[in-house]
NUDOTOR-292784 format. One record per residue (C-alpha): residue number from 1; residue in three letters; x, y, z. Coordinates in steps of 0.1 Angstrom, whole numbers, plus 2048, in hexadecimal, padded with zeros to 3 digits. Layout:
<nodes>
   zase   guba    c1    c2    c3
    NUM    ALA     X     Y     Z
...
</nodes>
This chain:
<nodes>
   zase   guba    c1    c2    c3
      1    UNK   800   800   800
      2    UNK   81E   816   80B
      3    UNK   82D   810   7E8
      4    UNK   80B   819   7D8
      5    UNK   80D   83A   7E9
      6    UNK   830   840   7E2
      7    UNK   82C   83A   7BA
      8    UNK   809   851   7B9
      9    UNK   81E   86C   7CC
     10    UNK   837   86B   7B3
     11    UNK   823   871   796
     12    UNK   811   88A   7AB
     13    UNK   828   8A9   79D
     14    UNK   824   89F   779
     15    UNK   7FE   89D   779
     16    UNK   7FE   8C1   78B
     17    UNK   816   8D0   76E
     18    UNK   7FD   8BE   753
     19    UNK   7E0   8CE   766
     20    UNK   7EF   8EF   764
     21    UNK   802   8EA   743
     22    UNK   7DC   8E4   739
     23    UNK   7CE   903   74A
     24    UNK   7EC   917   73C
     25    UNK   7E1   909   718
     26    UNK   7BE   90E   71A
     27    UNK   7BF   930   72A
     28    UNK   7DD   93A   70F
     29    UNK   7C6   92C   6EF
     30    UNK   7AB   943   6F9
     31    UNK   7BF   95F   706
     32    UNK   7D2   961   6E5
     33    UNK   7B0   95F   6CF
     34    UNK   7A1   978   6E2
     35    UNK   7C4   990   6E0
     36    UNK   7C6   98A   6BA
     37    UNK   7A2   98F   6B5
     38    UNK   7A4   9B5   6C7
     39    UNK   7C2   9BC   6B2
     40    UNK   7B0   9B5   691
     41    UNK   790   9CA   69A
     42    UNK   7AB   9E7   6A6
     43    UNK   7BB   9E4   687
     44    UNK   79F   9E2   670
     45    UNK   78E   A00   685
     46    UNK   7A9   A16   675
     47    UNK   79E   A24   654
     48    UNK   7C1   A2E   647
     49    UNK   7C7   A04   64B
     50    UNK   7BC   9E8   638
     51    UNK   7AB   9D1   642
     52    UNK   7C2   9B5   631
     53    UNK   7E2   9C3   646
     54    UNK   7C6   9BD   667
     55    UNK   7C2   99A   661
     56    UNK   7E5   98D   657
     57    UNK   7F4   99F   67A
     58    UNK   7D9   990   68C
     59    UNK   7E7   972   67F
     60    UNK   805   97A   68B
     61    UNK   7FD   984   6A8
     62    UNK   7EA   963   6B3
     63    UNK   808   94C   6A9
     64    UNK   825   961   6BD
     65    UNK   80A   960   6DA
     66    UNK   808   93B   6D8
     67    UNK   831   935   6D4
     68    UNK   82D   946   6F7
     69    UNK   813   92F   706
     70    UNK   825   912   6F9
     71    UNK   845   91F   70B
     72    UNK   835   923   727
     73    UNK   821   902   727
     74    UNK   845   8F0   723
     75    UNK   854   906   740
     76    UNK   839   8F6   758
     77    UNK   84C   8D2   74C
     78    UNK   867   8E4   755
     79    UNK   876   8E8   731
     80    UNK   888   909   734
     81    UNK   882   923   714
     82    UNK   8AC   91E   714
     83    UNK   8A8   8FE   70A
     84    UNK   88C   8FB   6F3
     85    UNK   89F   916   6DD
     86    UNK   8BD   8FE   6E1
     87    UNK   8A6   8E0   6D4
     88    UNK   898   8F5   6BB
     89    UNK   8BB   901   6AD
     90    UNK   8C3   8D9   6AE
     91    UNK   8A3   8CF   699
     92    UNK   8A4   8EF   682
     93    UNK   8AB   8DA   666
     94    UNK   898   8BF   66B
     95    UNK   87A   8D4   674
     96    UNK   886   8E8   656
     97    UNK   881   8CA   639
     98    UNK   861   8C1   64E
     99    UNK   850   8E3   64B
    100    UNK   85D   8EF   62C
    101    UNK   836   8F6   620
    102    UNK   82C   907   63A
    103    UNK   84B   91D   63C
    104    UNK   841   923   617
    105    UNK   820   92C   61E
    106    UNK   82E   942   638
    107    UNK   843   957   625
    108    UNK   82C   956   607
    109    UNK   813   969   623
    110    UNK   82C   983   62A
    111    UNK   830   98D   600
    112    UNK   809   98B   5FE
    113    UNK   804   9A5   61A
    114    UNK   823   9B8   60D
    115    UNK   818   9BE   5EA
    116    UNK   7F4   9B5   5EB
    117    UNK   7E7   9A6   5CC
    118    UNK   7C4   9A2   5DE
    119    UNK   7B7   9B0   5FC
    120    UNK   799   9A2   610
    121    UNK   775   9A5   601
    122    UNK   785   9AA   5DC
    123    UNK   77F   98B   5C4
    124    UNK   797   978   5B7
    125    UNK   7A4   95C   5A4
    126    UNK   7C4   94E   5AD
    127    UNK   7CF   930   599
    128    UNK   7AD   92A   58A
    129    UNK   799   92E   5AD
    130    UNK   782   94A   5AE
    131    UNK   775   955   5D0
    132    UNK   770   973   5E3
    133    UNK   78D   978   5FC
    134    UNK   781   972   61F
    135    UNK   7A3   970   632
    136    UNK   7CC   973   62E
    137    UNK   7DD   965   647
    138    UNK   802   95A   650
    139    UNK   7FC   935   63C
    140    UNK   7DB   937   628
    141    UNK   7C3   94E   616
    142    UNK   79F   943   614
    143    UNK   788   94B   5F9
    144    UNK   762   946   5FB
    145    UNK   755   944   5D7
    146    UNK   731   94D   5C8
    147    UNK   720   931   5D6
    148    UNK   732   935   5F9
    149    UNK   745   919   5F9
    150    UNK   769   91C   60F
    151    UNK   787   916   5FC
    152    UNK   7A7   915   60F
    153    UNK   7C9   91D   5F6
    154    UNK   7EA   91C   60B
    155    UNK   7FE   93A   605
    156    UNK   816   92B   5F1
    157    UNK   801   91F   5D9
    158    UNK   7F4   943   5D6
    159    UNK   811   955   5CE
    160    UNK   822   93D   5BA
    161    UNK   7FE   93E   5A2
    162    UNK   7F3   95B   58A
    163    UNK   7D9   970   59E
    164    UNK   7BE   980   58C
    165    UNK   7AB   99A   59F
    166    UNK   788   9A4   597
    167    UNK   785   9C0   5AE
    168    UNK   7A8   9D4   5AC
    169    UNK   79C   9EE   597
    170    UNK   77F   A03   5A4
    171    UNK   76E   9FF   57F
    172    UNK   769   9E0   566
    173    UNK   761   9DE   543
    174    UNK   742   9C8   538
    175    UNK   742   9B5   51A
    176    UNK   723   9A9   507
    177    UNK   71F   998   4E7
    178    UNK   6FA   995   4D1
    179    UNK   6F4   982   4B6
    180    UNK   6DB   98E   49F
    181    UNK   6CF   980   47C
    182    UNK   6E4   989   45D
    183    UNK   6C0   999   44B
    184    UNK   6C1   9B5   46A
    185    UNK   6D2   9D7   46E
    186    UNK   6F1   9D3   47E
    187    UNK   6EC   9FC   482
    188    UNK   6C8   9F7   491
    189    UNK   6D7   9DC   4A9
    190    UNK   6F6   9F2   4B4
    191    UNK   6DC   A12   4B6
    192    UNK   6C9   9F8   4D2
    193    UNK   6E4   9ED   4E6
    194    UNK   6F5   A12   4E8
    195    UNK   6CF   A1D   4F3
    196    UNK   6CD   A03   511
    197    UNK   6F1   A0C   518
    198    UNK   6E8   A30   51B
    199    UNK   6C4   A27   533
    200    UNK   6DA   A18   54D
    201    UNK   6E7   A2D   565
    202    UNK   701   A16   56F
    203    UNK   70D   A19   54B
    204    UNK   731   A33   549
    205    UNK   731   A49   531
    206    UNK   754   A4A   536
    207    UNK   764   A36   526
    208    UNK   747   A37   50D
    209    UNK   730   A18   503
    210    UNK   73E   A06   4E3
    211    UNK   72F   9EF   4CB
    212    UNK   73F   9DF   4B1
    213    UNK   738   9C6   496
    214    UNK   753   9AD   4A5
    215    UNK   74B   98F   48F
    216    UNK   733   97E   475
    217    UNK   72B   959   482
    218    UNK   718   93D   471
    219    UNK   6F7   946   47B
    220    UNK   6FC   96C   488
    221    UNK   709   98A   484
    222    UNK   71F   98F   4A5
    223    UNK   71C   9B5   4B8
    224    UNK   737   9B8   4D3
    225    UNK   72B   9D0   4F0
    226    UNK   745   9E6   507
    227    UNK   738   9F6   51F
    228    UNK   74A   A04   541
    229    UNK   740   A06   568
    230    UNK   743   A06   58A
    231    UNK   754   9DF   594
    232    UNK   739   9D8   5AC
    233    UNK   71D   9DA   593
    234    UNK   72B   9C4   57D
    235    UNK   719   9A6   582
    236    UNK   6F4   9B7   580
    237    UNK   6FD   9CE   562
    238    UNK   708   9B3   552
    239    UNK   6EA   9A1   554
    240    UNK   6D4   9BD   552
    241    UNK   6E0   9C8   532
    242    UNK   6DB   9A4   525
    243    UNK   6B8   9A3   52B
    244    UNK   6B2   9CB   51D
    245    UNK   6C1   9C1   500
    246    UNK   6B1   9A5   4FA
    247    UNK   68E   9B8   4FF
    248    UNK   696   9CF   4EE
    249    UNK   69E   9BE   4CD
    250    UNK   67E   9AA   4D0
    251    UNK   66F   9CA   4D1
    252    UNK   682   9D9   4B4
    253    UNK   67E   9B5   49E
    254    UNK   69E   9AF   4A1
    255    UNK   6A2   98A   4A3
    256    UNK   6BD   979   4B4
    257    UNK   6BF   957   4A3
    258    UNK   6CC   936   4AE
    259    UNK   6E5   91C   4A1
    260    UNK   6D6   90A   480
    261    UNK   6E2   8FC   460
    262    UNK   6D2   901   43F
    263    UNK   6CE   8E3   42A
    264    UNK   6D6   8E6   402
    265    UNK   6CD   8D0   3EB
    266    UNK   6DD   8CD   3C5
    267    UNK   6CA   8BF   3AC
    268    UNK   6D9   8A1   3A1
</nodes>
């Protein structure tokens, strides 16, 4: 029994350091969401920064706060700071080879936030993913596309693809292409389009509308519409102008014809 109460009073110091190794952990993994958290709403607060730069030092912020906690979680154990940096500086390269992605990802983080090819809220494609940028952070940006689905890239990936971004420039240009029958007025058709162009206030008149004969197709005669404005109504003018046109022209008789073939016979 004696023996019993020797071997439980031997282990009794290593379940008090796991108890508060735990406490320390718990208490350190909120603490540092919390801390991180307040520095991104600080940051974003400020209208002079952007909101990108908020995000990727709260990232920063969280992970140095956690290299702390784990410090101290390991100085309960009685694992100086001394020597973990002494392990560490033993394992570098090991570690090194191991993590050679993630270091990557991390450093591809830092030339994202430094020249900014995208910041959040702007949509994007990067490598052939489109999405709307929800977050930057030290190791991964995350895009939530039209449908709201979450796509996670790893910053690597992202600065080592070609990044095309929809929403760098405060204005896009639309393009539109009708077909309409080779018997109608290409003249009458342009007149149209130009008129719906010019009822839609969204519509810049600077650059002006253009429209252009662009090409003469098996079954139509192809019009080629330019028209300029504001990025965020893209979508909507887009697809307004597609349906305006497209009343229109009914109105007008101009007909908008379909793919078809036309059978000759020879006499034999």
């Amino acid at each position: 029994m004696e023996d019993l109460i020797e071997q439980a009073g031997a282990y009794w110091p290593l379940v008090i350091s796991s108890a508060k190794a735990l406490v320390v952990l718990v208490l350190g993994w909120i603490a540092t969401g919390m801390i991180s958290t307040a520095v991104r709403s600080r940051i974003n607060k400020t209208p002079q920064i952007d909101p990108t730069l908020g995000n990727f030092v709260a990232s920063i912020v969280r992970w140095a706060l956690l290299a702390v906690v784990l410090v101290a979680v390991l100085g309960i154990f009685g694992i100086e700071a001394t020597s973990l940096v002494a392990m560490l500086g033993a394992a570098t390269l090991a570690i090194g080879l191991a993590l050679q992605g993630t270091l990557s990802d991390l450093a591809a983080g830092f030339m994202l936030i430094l020249f900014r090819p995208y910041k959040l809220g702007q949509f994007v494609d990067i490598g052939g993913t489109s999405g709307t940028v929800k977050d930057l952070n030290l190791f991964v940006t995350e895009l939530a596309t039209a449908d709201n689905v979450q796509i996670i890239i790893p910053n690597g990936k992202a600065w080592g693809s070609i990044i095309t971004n929809y929403s760098a420039h405060d204005t896009r240009r639309v393009d539109l292409v009708f077909g309409i029958d080779y018997s109608d007025s290409a003249d009458k058709a342009k007149g149209i389009i130009l008129q719906q162009a010019a009822a839609d206030a969204r519509v810049m008149t600077d650059p002006e509308p253009w429209v252009r004969v662009t090409n003469l197709g098996d079954s139509s005669v192809d019009l080629t519409a330019r028209i300029w404005c504001k990025a965020s109504d893209y979508w909507e003018l887009k697809f307004a102008m597609t349906q305006a046109v497209k009343e229109a022209f009914d109105a007008e008789g101009i007909s908008i014809p379909y793919p078809h073939s036309v059978e000759i016979k020879k006499d034999e």
